[in-house]
Backbone of each chain as ProteinMPNN parsed JSONL, in Angstrom:
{"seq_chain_A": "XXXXXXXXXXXXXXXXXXXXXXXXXXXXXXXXXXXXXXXXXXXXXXXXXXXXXXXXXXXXXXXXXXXXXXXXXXXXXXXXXXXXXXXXXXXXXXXXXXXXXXXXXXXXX", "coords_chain_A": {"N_chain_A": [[92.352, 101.614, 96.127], [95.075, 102.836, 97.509], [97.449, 105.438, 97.287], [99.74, 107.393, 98.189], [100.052, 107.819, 101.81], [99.326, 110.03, 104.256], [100.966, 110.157, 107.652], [99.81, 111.908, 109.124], [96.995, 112.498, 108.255], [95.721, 109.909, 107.929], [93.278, 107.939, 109.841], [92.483, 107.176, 113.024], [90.623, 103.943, 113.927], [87.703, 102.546, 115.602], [88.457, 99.684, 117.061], [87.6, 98.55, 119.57], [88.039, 96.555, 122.701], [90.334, 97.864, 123.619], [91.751, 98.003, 121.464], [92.966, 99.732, 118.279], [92.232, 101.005, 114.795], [94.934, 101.978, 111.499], [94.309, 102.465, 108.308], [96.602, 102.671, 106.165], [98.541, 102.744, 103.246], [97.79, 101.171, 100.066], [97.355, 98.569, 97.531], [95.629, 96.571, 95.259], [97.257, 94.082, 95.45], [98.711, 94.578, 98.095], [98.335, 95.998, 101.502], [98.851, 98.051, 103.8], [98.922, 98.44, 107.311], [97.829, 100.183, 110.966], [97.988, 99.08, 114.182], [97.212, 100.14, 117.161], [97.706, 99.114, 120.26], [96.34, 99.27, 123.809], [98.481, 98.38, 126.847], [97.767, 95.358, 128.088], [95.942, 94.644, 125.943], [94.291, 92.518, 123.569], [94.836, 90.673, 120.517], [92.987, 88.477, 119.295], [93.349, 85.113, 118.495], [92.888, 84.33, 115.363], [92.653, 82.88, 111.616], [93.597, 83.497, 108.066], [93.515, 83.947, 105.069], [95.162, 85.285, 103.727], [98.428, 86.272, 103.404], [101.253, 87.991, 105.976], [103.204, 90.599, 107.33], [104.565, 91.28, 110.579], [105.611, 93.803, 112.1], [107.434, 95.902, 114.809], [106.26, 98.786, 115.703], [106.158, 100.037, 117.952], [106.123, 99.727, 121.592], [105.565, 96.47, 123.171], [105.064, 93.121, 122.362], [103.871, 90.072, 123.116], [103.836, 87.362, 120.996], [101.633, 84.869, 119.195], [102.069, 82.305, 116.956], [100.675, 79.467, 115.622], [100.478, 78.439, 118.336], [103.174, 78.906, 119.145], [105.626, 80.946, 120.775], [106.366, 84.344, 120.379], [108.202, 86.548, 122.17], [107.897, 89.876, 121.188], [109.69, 92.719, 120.71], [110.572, 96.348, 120.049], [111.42, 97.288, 116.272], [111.765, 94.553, 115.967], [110.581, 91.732, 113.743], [107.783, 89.504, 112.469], [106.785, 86.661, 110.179], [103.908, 85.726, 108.821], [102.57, 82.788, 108.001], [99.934, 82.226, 105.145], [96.81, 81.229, 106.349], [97.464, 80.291, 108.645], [97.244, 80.329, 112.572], [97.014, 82.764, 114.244], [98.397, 85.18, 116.584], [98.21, 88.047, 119.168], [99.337, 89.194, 122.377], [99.432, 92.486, 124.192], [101.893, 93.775, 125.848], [102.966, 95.6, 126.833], [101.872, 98.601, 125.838], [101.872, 100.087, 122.654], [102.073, 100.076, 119.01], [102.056, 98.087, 116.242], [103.301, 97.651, 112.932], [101.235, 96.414, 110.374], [100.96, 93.759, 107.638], [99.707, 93.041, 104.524], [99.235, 90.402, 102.084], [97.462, 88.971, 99.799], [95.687, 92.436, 99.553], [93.763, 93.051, 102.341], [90.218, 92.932, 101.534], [88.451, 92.776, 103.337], [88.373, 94.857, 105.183], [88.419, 97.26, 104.161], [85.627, 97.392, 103.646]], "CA_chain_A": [[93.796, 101.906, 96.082], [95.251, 104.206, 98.193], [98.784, 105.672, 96.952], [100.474, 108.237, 99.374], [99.253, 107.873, 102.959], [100.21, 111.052, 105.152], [100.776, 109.822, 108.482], [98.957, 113.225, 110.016], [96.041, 112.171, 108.167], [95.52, 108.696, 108.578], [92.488, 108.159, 110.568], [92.437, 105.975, 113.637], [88.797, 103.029, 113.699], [87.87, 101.875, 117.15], [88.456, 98.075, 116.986], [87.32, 97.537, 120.922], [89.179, 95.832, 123.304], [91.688, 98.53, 123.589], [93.218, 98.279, 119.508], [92.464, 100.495, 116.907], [93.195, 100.477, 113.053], [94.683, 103.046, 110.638], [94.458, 101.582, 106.879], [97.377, 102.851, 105.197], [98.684, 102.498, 101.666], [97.698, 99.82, 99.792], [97.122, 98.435, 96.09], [94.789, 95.027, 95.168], [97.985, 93.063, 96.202], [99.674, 94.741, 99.174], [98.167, 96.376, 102.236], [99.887, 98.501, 104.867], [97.783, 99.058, 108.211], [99.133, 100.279, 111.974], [96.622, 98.2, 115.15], [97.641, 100.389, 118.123], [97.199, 98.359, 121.538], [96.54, 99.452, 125.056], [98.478, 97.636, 127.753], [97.198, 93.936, 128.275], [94.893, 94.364, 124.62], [94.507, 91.26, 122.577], [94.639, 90.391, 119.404], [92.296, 87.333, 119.033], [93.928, 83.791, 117.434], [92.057, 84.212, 114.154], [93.632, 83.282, 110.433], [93.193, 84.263, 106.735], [94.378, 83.129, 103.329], [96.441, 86.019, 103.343], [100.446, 86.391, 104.37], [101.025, 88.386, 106.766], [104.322, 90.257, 107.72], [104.536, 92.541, 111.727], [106.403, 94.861, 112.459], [106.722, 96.852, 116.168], [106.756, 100.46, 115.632], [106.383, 100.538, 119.53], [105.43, 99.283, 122.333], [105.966, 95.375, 123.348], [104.02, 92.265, 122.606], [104.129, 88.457, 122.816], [103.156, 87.014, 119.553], [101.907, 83.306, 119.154], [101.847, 81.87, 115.75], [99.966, 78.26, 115.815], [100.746, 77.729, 119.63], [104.608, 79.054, 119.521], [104.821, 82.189, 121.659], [107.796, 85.077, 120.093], [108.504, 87.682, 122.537], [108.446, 91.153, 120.398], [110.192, 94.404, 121.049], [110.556, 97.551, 118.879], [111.972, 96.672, 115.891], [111.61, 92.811, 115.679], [109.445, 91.525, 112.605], [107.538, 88.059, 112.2], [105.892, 86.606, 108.89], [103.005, 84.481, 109.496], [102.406, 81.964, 105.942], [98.352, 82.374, 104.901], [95.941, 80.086, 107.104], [98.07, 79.721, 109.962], [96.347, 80.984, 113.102], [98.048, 83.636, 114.75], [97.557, 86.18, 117.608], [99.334, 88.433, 120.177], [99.042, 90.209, 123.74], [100.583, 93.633, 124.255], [102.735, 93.275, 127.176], [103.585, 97.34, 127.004], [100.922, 99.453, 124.328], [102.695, 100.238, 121.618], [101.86, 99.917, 117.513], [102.058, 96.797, 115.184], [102.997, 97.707, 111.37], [100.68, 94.505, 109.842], [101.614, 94.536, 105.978], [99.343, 91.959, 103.957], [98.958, 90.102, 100.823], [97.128, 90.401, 98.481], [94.937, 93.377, 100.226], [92.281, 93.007, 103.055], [89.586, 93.942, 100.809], [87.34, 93.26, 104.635], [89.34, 96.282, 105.672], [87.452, 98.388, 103.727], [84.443, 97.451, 103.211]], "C_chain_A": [[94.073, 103.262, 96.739], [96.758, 104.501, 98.167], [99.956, 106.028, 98.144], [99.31, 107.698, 100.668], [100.119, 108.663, 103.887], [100.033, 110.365, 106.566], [99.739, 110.835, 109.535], [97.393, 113.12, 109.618], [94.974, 111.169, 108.229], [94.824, 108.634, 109.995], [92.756, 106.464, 111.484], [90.896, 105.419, 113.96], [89.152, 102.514, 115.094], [87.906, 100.259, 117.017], [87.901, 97.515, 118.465], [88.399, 96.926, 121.643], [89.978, 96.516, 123.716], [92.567, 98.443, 122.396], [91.648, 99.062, 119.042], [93.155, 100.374, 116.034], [93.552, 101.914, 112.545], [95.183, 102.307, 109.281], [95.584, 102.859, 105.873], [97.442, 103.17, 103.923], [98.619, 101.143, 101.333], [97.246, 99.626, 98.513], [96.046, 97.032, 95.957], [96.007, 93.603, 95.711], [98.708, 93.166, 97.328], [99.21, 96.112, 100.02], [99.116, 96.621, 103.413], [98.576, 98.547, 106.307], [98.696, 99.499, 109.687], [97.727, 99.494, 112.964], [97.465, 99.013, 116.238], [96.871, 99.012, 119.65], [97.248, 99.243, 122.754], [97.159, 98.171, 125.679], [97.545, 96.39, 128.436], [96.035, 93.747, 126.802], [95.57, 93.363, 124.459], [94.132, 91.152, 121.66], [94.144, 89.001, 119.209], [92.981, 86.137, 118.437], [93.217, 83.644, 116.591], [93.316, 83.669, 112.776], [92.927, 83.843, 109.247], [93.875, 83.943, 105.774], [95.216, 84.564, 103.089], [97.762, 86.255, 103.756], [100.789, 87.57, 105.118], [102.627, 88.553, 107.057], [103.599, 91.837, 108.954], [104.973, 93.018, 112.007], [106.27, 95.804, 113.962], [107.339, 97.828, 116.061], [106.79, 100.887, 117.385], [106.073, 99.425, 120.111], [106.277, 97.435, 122.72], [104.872, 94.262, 123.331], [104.768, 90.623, 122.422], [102.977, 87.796, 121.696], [102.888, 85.92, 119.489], [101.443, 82.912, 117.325], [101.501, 80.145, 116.163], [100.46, 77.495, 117.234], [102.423, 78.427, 119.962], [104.44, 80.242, 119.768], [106.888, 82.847, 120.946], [107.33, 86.149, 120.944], [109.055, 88.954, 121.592], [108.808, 92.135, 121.025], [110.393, 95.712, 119.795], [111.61, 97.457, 117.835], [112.234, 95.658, 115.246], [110.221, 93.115, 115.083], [109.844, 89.613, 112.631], [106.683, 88.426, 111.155], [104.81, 85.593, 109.492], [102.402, 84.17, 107.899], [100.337, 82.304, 106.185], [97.581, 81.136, 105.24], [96.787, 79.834, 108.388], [97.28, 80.661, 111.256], [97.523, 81.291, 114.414], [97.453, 84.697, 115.599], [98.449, 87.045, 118.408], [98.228, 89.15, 121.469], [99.658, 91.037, 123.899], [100.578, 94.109, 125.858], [103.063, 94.92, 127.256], [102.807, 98.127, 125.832], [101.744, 100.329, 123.757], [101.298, 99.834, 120.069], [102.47, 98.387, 116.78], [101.833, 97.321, 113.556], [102.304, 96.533, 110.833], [100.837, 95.139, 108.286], [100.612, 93.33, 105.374], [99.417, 91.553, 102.558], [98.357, 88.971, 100.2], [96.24, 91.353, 100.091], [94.03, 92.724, 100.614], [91.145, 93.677, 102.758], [88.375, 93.749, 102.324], [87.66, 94.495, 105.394], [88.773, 96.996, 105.478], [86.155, 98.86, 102.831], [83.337, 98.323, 104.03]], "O_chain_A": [[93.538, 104.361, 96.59], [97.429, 103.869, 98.983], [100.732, 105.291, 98.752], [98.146, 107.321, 100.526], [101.23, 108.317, 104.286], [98.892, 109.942, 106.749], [99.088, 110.439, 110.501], [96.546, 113.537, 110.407], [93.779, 111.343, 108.467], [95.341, 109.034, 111.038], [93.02, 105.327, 111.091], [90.01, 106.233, 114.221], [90.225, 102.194, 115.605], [86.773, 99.836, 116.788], [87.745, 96.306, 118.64], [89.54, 96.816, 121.195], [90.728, 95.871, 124.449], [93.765, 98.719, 122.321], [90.427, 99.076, 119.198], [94.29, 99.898, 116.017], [92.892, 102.9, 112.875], [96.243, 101.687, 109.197], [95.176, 103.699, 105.072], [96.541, 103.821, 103.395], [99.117, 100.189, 101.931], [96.595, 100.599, 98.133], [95.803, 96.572, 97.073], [95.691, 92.512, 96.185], [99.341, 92.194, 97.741], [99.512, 97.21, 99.553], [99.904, 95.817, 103.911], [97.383, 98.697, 106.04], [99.909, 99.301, 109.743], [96.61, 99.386, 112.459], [98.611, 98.568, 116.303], [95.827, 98.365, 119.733], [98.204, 100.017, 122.796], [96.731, 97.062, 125.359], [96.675, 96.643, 129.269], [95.37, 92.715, 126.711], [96.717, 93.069, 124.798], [92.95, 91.47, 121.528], [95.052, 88.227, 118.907], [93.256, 86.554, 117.312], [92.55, 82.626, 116.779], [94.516, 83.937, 112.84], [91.898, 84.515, 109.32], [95.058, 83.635, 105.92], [95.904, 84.672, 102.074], [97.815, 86.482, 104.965], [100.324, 88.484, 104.438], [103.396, 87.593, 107.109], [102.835, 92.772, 108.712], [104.879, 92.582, 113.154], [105.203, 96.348, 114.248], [108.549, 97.999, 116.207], [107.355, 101.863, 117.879], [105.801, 98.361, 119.557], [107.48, 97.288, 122.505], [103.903, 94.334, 124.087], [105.773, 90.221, 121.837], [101.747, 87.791, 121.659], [103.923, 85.3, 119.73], [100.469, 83.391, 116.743], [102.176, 79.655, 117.068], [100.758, 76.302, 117.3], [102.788, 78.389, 121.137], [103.479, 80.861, 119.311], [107.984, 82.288, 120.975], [106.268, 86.714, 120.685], [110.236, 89.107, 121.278], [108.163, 92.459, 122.022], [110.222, 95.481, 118.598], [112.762, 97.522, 118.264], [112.81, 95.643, 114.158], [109.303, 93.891, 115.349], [110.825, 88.874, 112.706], [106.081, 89.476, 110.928], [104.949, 84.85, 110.463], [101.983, 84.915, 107.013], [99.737, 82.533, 107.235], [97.659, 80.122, 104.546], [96.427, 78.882, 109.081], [96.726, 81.7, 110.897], [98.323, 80.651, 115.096], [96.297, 85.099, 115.463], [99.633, 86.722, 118.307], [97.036, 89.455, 121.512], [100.844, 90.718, 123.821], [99.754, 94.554, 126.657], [103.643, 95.129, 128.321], [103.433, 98.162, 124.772], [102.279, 101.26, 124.358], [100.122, 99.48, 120.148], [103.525, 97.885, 117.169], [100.745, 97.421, 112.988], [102.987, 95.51, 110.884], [100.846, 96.292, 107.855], [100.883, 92.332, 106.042], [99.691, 92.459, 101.77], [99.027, 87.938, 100.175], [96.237, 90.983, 101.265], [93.387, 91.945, 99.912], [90.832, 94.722, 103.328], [87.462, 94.574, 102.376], [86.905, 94.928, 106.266], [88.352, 97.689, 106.405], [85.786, 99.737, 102.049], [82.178, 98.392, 103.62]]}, "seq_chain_B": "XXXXXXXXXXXXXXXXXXXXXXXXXXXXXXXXXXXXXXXXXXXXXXXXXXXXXXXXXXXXXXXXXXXXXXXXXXXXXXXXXXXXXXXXXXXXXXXXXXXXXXXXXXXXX", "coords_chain_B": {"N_chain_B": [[112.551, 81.328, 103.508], [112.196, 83.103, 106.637], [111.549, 83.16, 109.676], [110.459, 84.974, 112.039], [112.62, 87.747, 112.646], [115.048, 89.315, 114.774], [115.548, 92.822, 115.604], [117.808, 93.249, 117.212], [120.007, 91.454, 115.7], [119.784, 91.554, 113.185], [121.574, 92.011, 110.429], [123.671, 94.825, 108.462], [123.583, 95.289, 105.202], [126.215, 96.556, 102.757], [125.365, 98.722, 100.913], [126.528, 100.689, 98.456], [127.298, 104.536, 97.715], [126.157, 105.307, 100.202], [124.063, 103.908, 100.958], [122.51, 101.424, 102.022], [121.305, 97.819, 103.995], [118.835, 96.239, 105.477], [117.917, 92.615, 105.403], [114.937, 91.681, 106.497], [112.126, 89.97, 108.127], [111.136, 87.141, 105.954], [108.54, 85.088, 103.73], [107.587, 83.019, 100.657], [105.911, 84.873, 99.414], [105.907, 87.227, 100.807], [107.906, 90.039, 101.671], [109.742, 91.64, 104.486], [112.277, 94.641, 104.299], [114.837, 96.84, 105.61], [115.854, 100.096, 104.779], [118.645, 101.757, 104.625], [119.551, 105.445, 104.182], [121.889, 107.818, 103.759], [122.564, 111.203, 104.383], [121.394, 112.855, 101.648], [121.831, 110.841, 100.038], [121.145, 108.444, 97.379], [117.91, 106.788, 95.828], [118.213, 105.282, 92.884], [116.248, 105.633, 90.114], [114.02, 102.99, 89.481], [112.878, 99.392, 88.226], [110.637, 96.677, 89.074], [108.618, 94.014, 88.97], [107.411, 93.075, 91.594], [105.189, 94.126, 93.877], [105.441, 97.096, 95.794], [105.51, 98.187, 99.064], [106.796, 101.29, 100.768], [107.531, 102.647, 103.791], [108.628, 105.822, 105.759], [110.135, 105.406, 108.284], [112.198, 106.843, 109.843], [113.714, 110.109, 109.454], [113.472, 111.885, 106.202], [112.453, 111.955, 102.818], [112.584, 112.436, 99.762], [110.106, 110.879, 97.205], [109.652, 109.37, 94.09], [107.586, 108.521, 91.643], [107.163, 107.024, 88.703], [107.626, 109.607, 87.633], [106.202, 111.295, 89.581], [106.118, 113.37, 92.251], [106.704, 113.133, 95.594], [106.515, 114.294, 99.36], [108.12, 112.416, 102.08], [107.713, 112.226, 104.928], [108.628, 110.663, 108.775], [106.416, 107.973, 109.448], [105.062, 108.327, 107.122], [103.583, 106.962, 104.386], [103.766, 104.473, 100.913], [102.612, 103.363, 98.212], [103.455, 101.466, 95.437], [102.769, 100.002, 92.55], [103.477, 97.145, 90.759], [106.096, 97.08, 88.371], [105.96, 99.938, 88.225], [107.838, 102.649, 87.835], [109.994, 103.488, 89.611], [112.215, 105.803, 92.707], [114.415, 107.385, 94.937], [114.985, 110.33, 96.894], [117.204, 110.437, 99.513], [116.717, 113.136, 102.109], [116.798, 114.006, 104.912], [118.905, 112.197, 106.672], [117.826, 108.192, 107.402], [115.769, 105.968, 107.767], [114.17, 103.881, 105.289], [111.133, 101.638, 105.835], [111.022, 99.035, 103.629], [108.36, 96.477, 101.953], [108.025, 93.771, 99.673], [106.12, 92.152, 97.869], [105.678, 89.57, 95.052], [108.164, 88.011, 97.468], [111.577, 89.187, 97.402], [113.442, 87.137, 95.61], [116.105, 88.233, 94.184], [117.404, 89.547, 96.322], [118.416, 87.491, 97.835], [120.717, 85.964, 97.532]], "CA_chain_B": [[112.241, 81.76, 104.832], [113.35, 83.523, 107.734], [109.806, 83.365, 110.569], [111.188, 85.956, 113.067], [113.577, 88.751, 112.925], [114.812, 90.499, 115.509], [116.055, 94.269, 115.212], [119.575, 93.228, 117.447], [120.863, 90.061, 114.848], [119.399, 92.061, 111.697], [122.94, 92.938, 109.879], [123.322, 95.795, 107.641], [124.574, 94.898, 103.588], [126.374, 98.017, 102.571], [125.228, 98.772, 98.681], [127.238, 101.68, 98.196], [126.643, 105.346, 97.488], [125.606, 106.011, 101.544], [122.752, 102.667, 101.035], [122.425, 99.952, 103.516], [120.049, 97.276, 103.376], [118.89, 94.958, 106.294], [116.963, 91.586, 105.454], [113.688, 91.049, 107.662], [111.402, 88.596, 107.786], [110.334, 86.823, 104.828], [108.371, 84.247, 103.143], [107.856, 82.926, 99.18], [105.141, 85.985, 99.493], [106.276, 88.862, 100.87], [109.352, 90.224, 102.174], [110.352, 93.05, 104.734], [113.788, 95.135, 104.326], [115.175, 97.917, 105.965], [117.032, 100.627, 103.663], [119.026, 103.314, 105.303], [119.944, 106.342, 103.507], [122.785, 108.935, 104.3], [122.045, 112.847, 103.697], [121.578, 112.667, 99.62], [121.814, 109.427, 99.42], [119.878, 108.116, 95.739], [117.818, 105.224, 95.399], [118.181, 105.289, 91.731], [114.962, 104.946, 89.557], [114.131, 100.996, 88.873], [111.098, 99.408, 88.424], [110.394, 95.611, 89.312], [107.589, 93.112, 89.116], [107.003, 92.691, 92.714], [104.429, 95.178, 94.475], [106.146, 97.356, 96.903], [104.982, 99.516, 100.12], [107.65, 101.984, 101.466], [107.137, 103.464, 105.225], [109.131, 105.792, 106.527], [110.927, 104.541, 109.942], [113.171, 107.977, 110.168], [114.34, 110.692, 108.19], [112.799, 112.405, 105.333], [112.747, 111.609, 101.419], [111.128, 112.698, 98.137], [110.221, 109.891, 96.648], [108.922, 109.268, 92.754], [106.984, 107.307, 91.015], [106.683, 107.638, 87.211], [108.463, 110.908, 87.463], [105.867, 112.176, 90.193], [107.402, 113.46, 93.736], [106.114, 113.093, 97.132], [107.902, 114.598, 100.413], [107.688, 111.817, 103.137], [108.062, 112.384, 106.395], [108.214, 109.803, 109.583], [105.31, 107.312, 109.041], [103.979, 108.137, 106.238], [103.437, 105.381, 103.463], [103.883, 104.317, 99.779], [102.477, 101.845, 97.344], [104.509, 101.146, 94.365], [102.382, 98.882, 91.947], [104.668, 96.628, 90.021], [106.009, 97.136, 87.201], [106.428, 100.976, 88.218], [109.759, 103.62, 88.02], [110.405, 104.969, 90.84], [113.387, 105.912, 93.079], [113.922, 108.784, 95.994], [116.485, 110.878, 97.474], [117.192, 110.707, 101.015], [116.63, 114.558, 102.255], [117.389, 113.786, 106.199], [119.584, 110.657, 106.998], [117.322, 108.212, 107.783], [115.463, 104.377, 107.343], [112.765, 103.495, 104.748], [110.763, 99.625, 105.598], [110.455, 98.602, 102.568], [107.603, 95.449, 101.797], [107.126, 93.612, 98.466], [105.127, 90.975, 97.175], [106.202, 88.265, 96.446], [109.827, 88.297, 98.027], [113.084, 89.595, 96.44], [114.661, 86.578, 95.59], [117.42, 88.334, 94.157], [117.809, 90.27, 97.769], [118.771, 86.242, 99.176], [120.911, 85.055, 96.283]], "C_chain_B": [[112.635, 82.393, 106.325], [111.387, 84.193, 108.656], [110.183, 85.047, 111.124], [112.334, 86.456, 113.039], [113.724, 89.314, 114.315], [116.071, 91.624, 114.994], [117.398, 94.312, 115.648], [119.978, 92.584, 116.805], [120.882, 90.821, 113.649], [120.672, 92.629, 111.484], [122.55, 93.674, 108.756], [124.08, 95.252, 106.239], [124.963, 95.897, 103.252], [126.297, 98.145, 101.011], [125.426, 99.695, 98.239], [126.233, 103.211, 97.725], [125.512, 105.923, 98.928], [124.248, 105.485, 101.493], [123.142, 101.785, 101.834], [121.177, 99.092, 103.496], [120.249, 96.177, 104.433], [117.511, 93.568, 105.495], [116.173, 91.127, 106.419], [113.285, 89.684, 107.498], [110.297, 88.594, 106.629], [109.68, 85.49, 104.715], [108.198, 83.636, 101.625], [106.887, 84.246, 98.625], [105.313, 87.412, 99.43], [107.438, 88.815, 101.708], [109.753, 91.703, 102.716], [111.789, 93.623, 104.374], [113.529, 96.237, 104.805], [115.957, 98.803, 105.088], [117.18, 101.829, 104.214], [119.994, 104.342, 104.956], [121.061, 107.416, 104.65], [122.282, 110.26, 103.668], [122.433, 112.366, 102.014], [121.7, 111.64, 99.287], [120.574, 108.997, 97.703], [119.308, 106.919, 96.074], [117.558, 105.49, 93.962], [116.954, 104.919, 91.18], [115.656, 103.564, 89.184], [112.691, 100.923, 88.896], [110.927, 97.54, 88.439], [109.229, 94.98, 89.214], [106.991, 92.936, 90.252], [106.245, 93.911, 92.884], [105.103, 95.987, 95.675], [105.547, 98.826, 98.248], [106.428, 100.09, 100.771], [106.953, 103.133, 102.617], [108.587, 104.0, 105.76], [109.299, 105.821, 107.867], [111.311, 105.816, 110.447], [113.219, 109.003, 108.907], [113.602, 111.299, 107.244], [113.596, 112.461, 103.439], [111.83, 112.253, 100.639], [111.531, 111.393, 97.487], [109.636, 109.721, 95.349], [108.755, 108.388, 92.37], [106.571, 107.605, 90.024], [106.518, 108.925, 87.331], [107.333, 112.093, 88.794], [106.213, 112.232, 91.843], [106.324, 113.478, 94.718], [107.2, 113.524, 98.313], [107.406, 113.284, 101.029], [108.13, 111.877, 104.29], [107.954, 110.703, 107.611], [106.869, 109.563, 109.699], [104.104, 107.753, 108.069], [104.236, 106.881, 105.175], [103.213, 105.478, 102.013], [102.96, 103.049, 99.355], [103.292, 101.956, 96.057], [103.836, 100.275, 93.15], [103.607, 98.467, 90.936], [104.453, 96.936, 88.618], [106.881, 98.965, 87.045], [107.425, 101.714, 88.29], [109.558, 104.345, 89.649], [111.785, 104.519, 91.742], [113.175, 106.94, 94.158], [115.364, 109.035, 96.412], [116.325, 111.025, 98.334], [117.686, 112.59, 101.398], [117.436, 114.599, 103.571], [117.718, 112.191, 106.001], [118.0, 109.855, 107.436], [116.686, 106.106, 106.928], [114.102, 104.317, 106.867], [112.129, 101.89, 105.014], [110.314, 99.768, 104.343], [109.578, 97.03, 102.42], [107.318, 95.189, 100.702], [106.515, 92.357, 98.698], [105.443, 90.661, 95.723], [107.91, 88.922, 96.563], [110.546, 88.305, 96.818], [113.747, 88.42, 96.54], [116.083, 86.947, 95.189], [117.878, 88.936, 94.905], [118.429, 88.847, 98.35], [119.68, 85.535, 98.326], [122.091, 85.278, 96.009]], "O_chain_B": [[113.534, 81.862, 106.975], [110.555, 85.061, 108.392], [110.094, 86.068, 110.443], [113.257, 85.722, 113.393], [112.761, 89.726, 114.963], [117.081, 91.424, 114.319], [118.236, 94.99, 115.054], [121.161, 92.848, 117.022], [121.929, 90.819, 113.002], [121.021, 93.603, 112.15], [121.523, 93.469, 108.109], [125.218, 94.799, 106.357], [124.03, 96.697, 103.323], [127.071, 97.713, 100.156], [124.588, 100.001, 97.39], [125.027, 103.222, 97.477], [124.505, 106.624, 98.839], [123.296, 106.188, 101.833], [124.296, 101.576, 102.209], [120.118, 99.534, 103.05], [121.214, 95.417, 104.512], [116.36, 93.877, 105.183], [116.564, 90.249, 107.188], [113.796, 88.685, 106.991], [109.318, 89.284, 106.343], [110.102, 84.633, 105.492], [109.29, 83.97, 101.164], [107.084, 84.637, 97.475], [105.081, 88.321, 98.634], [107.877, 87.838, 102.313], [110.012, 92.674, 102.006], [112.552, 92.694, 104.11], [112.437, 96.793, 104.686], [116.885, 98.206, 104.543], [116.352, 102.731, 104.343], [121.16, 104.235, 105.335], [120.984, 107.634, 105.859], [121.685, 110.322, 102.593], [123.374, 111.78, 101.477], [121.688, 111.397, 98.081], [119.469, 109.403, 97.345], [119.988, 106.016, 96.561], [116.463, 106.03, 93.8], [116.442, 103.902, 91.648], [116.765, 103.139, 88.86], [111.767, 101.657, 89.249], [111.27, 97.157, 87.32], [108.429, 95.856, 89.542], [105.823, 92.576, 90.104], [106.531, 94.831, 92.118], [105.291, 95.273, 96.66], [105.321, 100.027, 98.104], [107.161, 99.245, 101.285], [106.187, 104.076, 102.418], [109.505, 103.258, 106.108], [108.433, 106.352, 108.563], [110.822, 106.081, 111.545], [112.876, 108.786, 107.744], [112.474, 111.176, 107.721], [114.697, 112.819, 103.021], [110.643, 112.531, 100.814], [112.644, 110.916, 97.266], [108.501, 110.144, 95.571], [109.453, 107.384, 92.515], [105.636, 108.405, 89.999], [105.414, 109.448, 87.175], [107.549, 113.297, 88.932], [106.516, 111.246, 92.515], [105.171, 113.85, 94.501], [108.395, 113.23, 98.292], [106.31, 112.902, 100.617], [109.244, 111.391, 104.486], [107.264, 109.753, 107.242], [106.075, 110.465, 109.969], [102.88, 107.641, 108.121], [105.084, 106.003, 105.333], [102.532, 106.434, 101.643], [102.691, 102.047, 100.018], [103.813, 103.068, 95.968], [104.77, 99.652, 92.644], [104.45, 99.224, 90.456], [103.45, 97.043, 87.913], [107.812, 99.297, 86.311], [108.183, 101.243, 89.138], [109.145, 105.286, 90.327], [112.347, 103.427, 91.671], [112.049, 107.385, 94.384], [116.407, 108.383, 96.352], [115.354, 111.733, 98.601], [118.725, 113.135, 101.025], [118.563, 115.093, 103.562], [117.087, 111.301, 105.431], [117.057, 110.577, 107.758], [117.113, 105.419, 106.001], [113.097, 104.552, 107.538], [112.656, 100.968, 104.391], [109.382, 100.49, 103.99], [110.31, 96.161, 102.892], [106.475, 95.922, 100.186], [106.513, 91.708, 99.744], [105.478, 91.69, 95.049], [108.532, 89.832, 96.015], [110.369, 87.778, 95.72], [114.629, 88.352, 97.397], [117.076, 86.337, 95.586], [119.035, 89.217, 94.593], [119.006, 88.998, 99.427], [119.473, 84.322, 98.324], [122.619, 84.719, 95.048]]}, "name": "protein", "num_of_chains": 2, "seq": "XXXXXXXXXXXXXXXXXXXXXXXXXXXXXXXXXXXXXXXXXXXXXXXXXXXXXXXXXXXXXXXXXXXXXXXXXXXXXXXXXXXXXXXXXXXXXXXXXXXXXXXXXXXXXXXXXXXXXXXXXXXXXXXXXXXXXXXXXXXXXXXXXXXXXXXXXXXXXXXXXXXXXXXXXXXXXXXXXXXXXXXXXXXXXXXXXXXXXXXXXXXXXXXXXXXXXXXXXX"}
C-alpha cells in the first residue's frame, strides 16, 4: 500500500520498447500507475482479470480494445472490462494514466 | 457503461459551492470523474464504501484523510481506502481525477 505518491518522487522502471512505468498510489483494490511512450512505442495486445480505466495525461495514441481501434488525445479516457485484450500505439509520446482493479500485485513484485 | 470518453463531449454538473463534476468513463467496476474546484472551494469530509484514488490534473489542494493533511500539487496521487473520512480544500483553482472502485452509482442516477 502506498498512500500519498509525490509526483517529484515517483520513480520511472525501464519497460523497453520505448515505455516506462511509475507505480503510483495504490491500496489491495485500486492501483494508479503513469506508462510514458516514445513516439511509435507499443503497448502489446495482452489482457488480465483486472478492469482497467486510461487516461492521456499527454501525448497521442490509438487504442484498440478487442480489434476496435479509439483514436486518443489529451484528455480522452477508455475503460477496458477484465479479460478483454487490449493494446495501443503512441502516435505522438506522451503519458497514459492506467488506473486498475483490484491492484497489479505483478507490479510490484 | 460509458467505453470511451472524450475530453470535448465530457459536460460539467455544477454541485454548488465553486464544485463541478464531469462523468468519464465507466464500468460496474470502476469509474473515472473529473472534479473542478474554484479558489477555496470545500470538498466536504464524507466517507463511502467504494475505494478511491485522487490525482491531481491542475491546481493545488490539502487534502485529508481521517483528519490527516497532505499538500498536493500537479500529479501527485491519493488512495482513499473505503470506508475512510476525508475531504480537501481547493488552495489554487484547479481539477482533481478522481477513480473509485466499484462505480458511483449514485454519480449516474
Amino acid at each position: 500500500m502506498q498512500t500519498f505518491s509525490s509526483q517529484d518522487q515517483a520513480q520511472w522502471i525501464e519497460l523497453g520498447g520505448g515505455t516506462r512505468r511509475k507505480i503510483r498510489s495504490y491500496n489491495g483494490e485500486i492501483m494508479l500507475v503513469e506508462v510514458n511512450f516514445d513516439d511509435g512505442a507499443v503497448g502489446s495486445d495482452h489482457s488480465h482479470p483486472h478492469a482497467q480505466i486510461s487516461y492521456v495525461l499527454s501525448g497521442e495514441f490509438t487504442y484498440h480494445i478487442e480489434g476496435k481501434a479509439h483514436t486518443m488525445k489529451v484528455g480522452d479516457s477508455i475503460v477496458v472490462d477484465g479479460g478483454k485484450i487490449h493494446g495501443c500505439t503512441c502516435v505522438k509520446a506522451g503519458t497514459l494514466l492506467d488506473v486498475f482493479t483490484p491492484m497489479r500485485e505483478d507490479f510490484v513484485k
